[in-house]
GUDO-351001 format. One line per 3 residues: number of its first residue (from 0); their letters; for each residue z negated, y, x negated of C-alpha. Coordinates in nm, 4 decimals, decimal comma. Each point is the difference from the previous one (the first is absolute). Example, Ala and Ser with C-alpha at 12.3 -4.5 7.8 and 13.67 -1.06 7.14 Angstrom:
REM residues 2
0> as> -0,7800:-0,4500:-1,2300 | 0,0660:0,3440:-0,1370
***
This chain:
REM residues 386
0> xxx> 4,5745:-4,8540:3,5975 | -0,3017:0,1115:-0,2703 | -0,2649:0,0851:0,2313
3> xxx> -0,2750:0,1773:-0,1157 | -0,3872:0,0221:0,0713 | -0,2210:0,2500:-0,0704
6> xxx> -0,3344:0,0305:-0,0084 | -0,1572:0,2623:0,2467 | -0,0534:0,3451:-0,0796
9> xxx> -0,1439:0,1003:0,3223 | -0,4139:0,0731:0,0008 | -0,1502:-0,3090:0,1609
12> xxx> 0,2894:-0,2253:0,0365 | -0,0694:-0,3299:-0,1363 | 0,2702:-0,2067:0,1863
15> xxx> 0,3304:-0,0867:-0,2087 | 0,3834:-0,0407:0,1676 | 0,0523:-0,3804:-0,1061
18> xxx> -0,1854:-0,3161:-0,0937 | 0,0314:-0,2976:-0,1964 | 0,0989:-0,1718:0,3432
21> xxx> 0,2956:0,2514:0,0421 | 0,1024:0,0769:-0,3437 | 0,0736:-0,4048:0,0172
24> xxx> 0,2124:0,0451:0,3064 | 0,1791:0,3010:-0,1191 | 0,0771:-0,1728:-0,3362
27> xxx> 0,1561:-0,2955:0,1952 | 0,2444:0,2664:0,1705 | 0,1247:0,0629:-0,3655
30> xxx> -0,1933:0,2928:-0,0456 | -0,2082:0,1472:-0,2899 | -0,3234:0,1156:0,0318
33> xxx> -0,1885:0,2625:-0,2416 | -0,3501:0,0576:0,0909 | -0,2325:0,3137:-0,1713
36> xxx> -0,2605:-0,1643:-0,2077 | -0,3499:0,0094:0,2279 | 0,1718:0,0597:0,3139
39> xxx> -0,1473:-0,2568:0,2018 | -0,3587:0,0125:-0,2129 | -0,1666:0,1631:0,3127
42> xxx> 0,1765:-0,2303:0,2256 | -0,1595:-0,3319:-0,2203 | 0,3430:-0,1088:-0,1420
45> xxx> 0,0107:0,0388:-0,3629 | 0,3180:0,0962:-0,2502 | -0,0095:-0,4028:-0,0857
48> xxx> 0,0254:-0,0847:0,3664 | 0,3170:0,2169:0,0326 | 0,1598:-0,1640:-0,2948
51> xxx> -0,0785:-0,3232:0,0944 | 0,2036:0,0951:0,3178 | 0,3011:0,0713:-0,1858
54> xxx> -0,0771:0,4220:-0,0458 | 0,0274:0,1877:-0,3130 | -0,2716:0,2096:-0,0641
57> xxx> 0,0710:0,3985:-0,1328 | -0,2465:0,1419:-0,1781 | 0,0355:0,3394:0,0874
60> xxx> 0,2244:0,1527:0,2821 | 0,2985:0,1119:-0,2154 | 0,0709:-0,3538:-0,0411
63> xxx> -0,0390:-0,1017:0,3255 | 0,2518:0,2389:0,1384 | 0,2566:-0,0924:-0,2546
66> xxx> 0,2699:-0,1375:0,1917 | -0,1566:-0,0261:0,3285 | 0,1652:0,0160:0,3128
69> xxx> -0,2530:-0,0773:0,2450 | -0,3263:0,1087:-0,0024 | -0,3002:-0,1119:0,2125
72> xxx> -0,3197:0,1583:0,0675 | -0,2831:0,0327:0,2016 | 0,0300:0,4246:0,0449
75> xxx> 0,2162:0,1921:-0,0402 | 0,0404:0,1607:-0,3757 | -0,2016:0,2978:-0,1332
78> xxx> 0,1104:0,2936:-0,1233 | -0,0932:-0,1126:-0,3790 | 0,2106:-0,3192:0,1023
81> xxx> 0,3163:0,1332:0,1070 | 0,1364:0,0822:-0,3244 | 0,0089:-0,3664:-0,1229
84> xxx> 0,1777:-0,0997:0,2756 | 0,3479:-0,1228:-0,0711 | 0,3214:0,1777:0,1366
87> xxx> 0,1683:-0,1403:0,3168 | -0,2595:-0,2993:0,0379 | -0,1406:-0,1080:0,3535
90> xxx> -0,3598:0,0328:0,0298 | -0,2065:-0,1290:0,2965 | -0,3874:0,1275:0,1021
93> xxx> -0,1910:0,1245:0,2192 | 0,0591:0,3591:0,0032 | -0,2150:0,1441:0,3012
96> xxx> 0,3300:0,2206:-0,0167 | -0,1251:0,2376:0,2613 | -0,2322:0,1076:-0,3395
99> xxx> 0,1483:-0,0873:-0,2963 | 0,1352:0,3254:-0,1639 | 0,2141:-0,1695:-0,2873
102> xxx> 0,2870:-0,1464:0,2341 | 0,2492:0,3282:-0,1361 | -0,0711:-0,1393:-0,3754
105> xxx> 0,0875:-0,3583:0,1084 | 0,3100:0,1077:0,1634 | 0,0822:0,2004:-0,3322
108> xxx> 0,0511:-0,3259:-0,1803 | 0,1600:-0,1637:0,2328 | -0,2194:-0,2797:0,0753
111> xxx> -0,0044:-0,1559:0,3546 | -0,3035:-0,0350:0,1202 | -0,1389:-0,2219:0,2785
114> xxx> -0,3609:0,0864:0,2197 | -0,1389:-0,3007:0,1010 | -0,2399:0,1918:0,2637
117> xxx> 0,3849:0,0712:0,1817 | 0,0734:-0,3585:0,0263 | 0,0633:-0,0418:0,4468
120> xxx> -0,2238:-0,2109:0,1633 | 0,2366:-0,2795:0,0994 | -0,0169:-0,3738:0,0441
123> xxx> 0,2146:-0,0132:-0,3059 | -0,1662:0,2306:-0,2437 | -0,3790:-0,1774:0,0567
126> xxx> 0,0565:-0,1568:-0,3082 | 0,0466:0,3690:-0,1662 | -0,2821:0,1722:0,2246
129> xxx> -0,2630:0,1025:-0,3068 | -0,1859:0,2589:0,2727 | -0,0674:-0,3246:0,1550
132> xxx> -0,1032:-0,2474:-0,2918 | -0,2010:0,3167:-0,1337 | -0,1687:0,1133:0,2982
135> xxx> -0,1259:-0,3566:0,0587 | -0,1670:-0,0378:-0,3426 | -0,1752:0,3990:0,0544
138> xxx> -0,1431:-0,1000:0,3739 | -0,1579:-0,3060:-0,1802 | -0,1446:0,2311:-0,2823
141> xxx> -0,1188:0,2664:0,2435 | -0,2708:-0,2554:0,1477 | -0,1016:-0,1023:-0,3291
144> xxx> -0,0593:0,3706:-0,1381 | -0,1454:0,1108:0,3450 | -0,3193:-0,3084:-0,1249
147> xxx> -0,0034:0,1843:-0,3585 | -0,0921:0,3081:0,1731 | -0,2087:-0,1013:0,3418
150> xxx> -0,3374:-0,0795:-0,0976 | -0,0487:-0,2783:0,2866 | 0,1060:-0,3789:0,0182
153> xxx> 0,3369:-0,0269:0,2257 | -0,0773:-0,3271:0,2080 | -0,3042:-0,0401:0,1581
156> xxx> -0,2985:-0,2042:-0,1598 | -0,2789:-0,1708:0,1717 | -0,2599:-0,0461:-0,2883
159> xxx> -0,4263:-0,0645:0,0058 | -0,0474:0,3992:-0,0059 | 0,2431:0,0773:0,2663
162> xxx> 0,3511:0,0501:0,1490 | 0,2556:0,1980:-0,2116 | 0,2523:0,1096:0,2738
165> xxx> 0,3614:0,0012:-0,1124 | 0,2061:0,2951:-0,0575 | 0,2721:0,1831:0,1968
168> xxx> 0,3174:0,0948:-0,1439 | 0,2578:0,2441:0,2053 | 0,3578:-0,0453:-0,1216
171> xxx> 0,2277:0,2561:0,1059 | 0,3450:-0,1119:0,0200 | 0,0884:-0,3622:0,0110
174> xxx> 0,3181:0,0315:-0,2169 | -0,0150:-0,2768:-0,3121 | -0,2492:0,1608:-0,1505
177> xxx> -0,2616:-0,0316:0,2991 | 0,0964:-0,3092:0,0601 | -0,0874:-0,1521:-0,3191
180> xxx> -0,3290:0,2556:0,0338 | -0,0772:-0,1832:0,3007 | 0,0224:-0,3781:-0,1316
183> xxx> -0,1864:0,1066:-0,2871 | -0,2297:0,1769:0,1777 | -0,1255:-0,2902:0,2302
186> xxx> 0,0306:-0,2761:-0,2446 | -0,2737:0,2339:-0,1821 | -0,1710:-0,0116:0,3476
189> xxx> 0,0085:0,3314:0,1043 | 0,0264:0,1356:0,3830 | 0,3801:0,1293:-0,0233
192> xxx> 0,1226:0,2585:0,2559 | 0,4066:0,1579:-0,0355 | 0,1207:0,2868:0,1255
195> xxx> 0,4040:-0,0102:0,0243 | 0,1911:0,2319:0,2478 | 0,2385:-0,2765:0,1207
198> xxx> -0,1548:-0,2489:0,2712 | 0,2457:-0,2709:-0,1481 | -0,2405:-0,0032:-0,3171
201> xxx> -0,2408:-0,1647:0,2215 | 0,1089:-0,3705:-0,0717 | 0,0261:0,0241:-0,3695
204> xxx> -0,3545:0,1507:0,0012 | -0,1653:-0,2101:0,2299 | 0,1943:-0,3193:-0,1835
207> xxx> -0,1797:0,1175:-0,3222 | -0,3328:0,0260:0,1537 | -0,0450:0,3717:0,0263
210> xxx> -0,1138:0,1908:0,3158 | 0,3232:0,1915:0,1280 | -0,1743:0,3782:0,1630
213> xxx> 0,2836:0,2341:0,1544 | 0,0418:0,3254:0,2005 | 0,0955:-0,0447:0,3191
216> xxx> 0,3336:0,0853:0,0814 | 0,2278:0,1044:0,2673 | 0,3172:-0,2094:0,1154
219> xxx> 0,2180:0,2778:-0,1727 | -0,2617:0,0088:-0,3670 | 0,0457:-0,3684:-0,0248
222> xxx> 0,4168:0,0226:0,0188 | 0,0183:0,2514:-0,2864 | -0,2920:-0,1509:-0,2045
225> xxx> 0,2559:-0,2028:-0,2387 | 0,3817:0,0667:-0,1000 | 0,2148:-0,2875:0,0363
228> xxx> -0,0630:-0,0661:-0,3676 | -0,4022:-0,1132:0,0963 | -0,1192:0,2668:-0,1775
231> xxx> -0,2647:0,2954:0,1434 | 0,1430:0,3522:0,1726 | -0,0952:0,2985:-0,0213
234> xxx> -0,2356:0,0449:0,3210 | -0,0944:0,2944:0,2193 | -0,2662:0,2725:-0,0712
237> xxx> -0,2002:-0,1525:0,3359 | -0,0161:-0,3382:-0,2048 | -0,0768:0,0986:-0,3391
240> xxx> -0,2709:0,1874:0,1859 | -0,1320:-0,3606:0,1296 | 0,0759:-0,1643:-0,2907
243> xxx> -0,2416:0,2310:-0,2071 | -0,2600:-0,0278:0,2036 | -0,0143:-0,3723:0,0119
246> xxx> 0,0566:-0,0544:-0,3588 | -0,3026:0,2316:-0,0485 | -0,1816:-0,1655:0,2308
249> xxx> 0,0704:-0,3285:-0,1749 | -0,0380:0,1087:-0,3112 | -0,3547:0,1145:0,0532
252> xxx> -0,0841:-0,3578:0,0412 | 0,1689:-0,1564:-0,2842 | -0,1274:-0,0908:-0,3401
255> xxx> 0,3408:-0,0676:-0,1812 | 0,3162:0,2631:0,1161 | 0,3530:-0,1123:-0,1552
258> xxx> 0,2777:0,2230:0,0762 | 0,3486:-0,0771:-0,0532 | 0,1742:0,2658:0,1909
261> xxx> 0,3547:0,1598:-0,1757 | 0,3100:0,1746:0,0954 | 0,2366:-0,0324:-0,2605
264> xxx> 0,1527:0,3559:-0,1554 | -0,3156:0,1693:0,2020 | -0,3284:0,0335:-0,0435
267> xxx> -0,2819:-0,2475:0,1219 | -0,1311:0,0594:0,2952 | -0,3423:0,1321:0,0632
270> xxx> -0,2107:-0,3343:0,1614 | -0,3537:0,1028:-0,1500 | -0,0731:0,3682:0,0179
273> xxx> -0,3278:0,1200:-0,1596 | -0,1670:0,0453:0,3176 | -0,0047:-0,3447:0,0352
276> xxx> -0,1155:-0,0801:-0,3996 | -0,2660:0,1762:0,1074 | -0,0938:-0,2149:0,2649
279> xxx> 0,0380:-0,3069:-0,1439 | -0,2918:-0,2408:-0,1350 | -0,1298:0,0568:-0,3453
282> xxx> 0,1109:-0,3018:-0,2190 | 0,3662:-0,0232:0,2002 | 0,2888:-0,0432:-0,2061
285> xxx> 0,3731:0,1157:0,0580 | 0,2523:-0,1055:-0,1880 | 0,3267:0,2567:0,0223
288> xxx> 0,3023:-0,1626:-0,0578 | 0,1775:0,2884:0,0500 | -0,1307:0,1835:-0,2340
291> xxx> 0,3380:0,0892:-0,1965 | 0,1522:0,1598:0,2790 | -0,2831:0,2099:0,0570
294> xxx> -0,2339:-0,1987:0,1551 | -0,1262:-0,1210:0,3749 | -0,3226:0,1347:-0,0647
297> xxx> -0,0354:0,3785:-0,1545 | -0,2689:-0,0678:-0,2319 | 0,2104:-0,2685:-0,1746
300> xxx> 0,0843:0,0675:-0,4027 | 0,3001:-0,1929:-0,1588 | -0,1678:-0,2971:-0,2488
303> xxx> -0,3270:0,1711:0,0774 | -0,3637:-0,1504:0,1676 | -0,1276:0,2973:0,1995
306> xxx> -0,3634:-0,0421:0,1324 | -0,0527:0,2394:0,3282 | -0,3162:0,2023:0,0841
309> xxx> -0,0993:-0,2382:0,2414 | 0,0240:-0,3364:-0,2058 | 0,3440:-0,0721:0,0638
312> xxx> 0,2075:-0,1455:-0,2396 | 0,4074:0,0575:-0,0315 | 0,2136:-0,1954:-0,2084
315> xxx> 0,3707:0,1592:-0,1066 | 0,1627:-0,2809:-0,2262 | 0,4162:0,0237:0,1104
318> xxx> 0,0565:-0,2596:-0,2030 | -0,2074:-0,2677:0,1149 | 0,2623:-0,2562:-0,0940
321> xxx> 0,0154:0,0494:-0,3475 | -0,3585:-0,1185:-0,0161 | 0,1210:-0,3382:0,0690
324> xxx> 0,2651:0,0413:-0,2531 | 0,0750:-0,3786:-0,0558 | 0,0560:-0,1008:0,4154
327> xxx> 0,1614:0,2909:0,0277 | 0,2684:0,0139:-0,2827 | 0,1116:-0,3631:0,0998
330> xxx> 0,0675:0,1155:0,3513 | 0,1475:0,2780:-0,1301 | 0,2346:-0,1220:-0,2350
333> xxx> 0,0684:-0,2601:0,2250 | 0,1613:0,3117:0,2341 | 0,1665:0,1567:-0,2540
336> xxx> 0,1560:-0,3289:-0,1177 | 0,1514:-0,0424:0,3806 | 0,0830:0,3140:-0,0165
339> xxx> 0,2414:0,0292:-0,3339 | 0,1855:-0,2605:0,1515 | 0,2039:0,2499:0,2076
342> xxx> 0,0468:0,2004:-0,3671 | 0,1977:-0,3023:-0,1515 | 0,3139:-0,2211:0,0356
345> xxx> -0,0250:-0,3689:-0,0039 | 0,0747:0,0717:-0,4107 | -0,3068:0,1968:-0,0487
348> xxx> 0,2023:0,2960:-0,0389 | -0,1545:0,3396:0,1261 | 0,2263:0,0543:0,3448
351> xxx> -0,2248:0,1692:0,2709 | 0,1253:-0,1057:0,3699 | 0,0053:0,3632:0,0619
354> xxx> 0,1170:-0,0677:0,3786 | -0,3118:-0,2325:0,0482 | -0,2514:0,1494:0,2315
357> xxx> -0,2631:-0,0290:-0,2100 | 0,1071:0,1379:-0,3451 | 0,1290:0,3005:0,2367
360> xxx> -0,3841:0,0705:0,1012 | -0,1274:-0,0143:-0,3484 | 0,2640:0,1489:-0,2107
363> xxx> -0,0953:0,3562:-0,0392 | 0,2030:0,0864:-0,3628 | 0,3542:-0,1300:-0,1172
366> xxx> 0,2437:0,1318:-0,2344 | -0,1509:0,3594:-0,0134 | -0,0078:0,0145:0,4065
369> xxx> -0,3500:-0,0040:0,1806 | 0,0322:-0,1857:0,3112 | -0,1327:0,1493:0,3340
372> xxx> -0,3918:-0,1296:0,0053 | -0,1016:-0,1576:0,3758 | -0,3367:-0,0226:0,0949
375> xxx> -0,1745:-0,3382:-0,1664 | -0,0351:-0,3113:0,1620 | -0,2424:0,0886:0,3138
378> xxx> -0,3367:-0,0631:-0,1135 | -0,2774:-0,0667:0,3283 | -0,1420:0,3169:0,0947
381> xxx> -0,2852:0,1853:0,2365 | 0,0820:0,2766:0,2347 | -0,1020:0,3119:-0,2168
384> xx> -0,2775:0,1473:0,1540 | 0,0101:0,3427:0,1567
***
């Protein structure tokens, strides 16, 4: 197959689809690889490095498209993309396709196109899980923007004019994301308290260091706390009620808030009402990764620092990954690679295994026919307040 590589068109996205380390795999399997010239500049991997890899580098996106019949990206295409998108090709992103408003066009070419976000969290598909590889890399840069921002030291300090105490960081929601925001958070030194509403986050948490604070819950709450899948349900209006309070109570006392909390195809749930902004202490920091689906806290602006009355600052960045562009376009392209081996024969040839699980989750468009779309891969959620 020619497989192509663009660079990104979306604002802020400075991770690229492949890398010299995959381009060299994919060139083994008999492929050929065209990459846009620049694509992976953000990402620290220069037009040279691609060509010393084996890619050809296109100048301009007409010429990359020529002839391609797979393309790979980070997101999905823009509307000022679509046009120079070849006929009947495959294309694989990730299309946050409960959003994305350009899926008719795609189908109107005929392309087939494959959301990562829908691959199923199986044992077999880890390989292919980029919520997972991404979320990792964004818990990890949530800390380190949450010390850009809070204008104390995070670990405590015992110096000739005094004790520095060490901050506290609440994490709410100990999916992938909070974990990795609670390693980073204590190898920085920081107090570290998580709020999850399933008990069997416990272990994980206290394995990692972090303090694990819960409302208390009757025999019948903790049975319906988790599907069988290990992800969070939807709770009663008696708990949320509990669970507000206590986060507020918490959050009043923390220096460093980093919430996490999404329900995929809805909107985030409300974790951090103003009320309790207003509360907090000036100089506290909360970093909303939720921000693109609305937000866990109301005052949160998409790619926007927004300082409160009361000194508090709140961070919306939904992209947090793409600031560590190089990390996380290896890990990236390192899930996309596993997963285009389900598009191919053992020729190389384009051949989909259309009754494998998998590429039934994620395939959304084929030959002019959108597919029915199922909810995303669970993502680790809060009980939505009441």
């Amino acid at each position: 197959m020619l497989i192509a590589i663009p660079a990104e068109a979306y604002p802020g996205e400075f991770r690229v689809a492949a890398t010299p380390e995959t381009i060299k795999k994919l060139i083994k399997a008999g492929h050929t690889v065209r990459v846009e010239s620049t694509a992976g500049l953000h990402a620290a991997i220069s037009d040279a490095a691609y060509t010393e890899a084996g890619a050809e580098i296109a100048l301009h996106p007409e010429a990359l498209y020529q002839g391609a019949q797979l393309i790979l990206k980070v997101r999905a295409p823009q509307a000022h993309e679509l046009p120079l998108l070849p006929d009947h090709a495959a294309l694989v992103a990730l299309f946050d396709i409960h959003r994305y408003t350009h899926l008719d066009t795609l189908n109107s070419k005929n392309i087939s196109a494959y959301a990562l976000e829908l691959v199923p969290r199986i044992t077999r598909a880890q390989s292919m899980d980029v919520l997972s590889s991404q979320a990792n890399i964004a818990g990890y840069r949530a800390i380190l923007l949450a010390t850009q921002y809070y204008p104390r030291f995070m670990p405590m300090l015992m110096t000739a004019a005094g004790t520095v105490k060490p901050a506290r960081v609440l994490i709410l929601g100990a999916g992938v994301a909070g974990l990795q925001a609670i390693a980073t958070a204590k190898r920085l030194g920081a107090i570290v308290e998580v709020f999850d509403v399933r008990p069997a986050t416990r272990e994980q948490v206290e394995s990692l260091g972090g303090k694990f604070i819960e409302v208390a819950l009757s025999e019948d709450e903790k049975a319906a706390t988790e599907t069988s899948g290990g992800y969070a349900r939807e709770m009663s209006d008696n708990y949320k009620l509990r669970q507000t309070l206590l986060i507020d109570q918490q959050a009043r006392l923390a220096d460093i808030i980093i919430s996490t909390a999404q329900i995929p195809g809805k909107t985030a749930p409300i974790l951090i009402p103003e009320k309790t902004v207003k509360a907090m202490k000036a100089g506290s920091v909360i970093i909303d990764l939720a921000v693109d689906s609305g937000g866990n806290c109301p005052l949160s602006r998409a790619d926007e620092v927004v300082h409160s009355e009361n000194g508090v600052v709140i961070v919306g960045h939904g992209n947090l990954a793409s600031l560590l562009a190089a990390d996380a376009s290896a890990l990236y392209a390192r899930n996309m690679l596993a997963f285009i081996s389900l598009l191919q024969d053992s020729s190389g040839t384009y051949a989909p295994h259309f009754d494998d699980e998998i590429i039934k989750a994620t395939l959304i468009s084929h030959q002019g026919v959108l597919s029915k779309v199922s909810e995303p891969a669970p993502v680790p959620i809060l009980a939505q307040p009441a």
